[in-house]
C-alpha positions as CSV (number, residue, x, y, z in Angstrom):
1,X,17.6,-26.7,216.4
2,X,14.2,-28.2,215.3
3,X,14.0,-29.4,211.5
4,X,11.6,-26.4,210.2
5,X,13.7,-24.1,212.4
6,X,17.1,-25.8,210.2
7,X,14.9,-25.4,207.1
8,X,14.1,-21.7,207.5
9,X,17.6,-21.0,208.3
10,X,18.9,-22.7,205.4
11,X,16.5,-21.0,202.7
12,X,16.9,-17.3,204.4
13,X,21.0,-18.4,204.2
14,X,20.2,-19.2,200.0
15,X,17.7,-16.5,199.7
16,X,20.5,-13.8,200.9
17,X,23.0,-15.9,198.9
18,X,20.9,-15.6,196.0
19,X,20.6,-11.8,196.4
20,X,24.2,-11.6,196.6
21,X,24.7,-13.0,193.3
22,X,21.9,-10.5,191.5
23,X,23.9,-7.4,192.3
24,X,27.6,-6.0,191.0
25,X,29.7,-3.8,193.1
26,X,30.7,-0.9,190.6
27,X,32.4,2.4,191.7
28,X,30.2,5.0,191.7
29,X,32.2,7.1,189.1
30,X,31.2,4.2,186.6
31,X,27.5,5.1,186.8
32,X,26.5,7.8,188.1
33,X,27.3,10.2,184.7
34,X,24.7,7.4,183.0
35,X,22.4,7.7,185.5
36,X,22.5,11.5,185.2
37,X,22.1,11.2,181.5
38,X,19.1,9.1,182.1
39,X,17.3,11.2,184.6
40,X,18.1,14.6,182.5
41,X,16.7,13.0,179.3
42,X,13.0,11.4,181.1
43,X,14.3,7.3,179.8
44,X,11.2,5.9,181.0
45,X,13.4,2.4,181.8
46,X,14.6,4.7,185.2
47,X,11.3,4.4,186.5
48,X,11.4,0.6,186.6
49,X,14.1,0.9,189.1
50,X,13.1,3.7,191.5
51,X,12.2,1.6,194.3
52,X,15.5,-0.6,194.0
53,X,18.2,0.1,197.0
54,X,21.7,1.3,196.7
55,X,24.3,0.5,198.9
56,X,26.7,3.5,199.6
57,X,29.2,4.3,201.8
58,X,29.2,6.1,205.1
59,X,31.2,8.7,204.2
60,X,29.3,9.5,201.1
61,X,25.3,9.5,202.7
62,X,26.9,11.9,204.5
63,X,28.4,14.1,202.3
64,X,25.2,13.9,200.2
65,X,22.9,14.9,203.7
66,X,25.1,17.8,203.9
67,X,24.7,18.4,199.8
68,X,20.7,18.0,200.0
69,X,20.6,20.7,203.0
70,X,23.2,23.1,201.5
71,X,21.0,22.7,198.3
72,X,17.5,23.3,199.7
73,X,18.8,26.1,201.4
74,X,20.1,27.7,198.1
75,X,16.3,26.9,196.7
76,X,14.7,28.6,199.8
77,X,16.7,31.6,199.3
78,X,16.5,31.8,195.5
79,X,13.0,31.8,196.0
């Protein structure tokens, strides 16, 4: 391996390192009632954050496709 080839390496290894240390694992029963709360009452401070990614688990994106298309069907036929 070439020396700028080692030095990109290295500093994609410490920026991924780095990310790691900026984010907490929490379960999701720990937050999600705050986050509701925030979102119900408008806190502007949830806007800062709407582009930031979560990391969930397989089984729950999917239970939450299946909620988002149970739920706009409900809209649809409510309306």
């Amino acid at each position: 391996m070439s020396a700028p080839e080692n030095i990109r390496q290295q500093l994609t290894t410490r920026a991924c390192h780095s990310e790691k240390e900026n984010s907490i694992r929490v379960a999701a029963g720990e937050t999600l009632a705050l986050l509701l709360h925030a979102a119900r009452t408008n806190r502007a401070w949830l806007n800062d954050f709407a582009e930031e990614t979560i990391e969930i688990s397989q089984d729950m994106y999917e239970v939450l496709l299946a909620y988002k298309r149970i739920a706009l069907e409900d809209n649809a036929r409510a309306a």
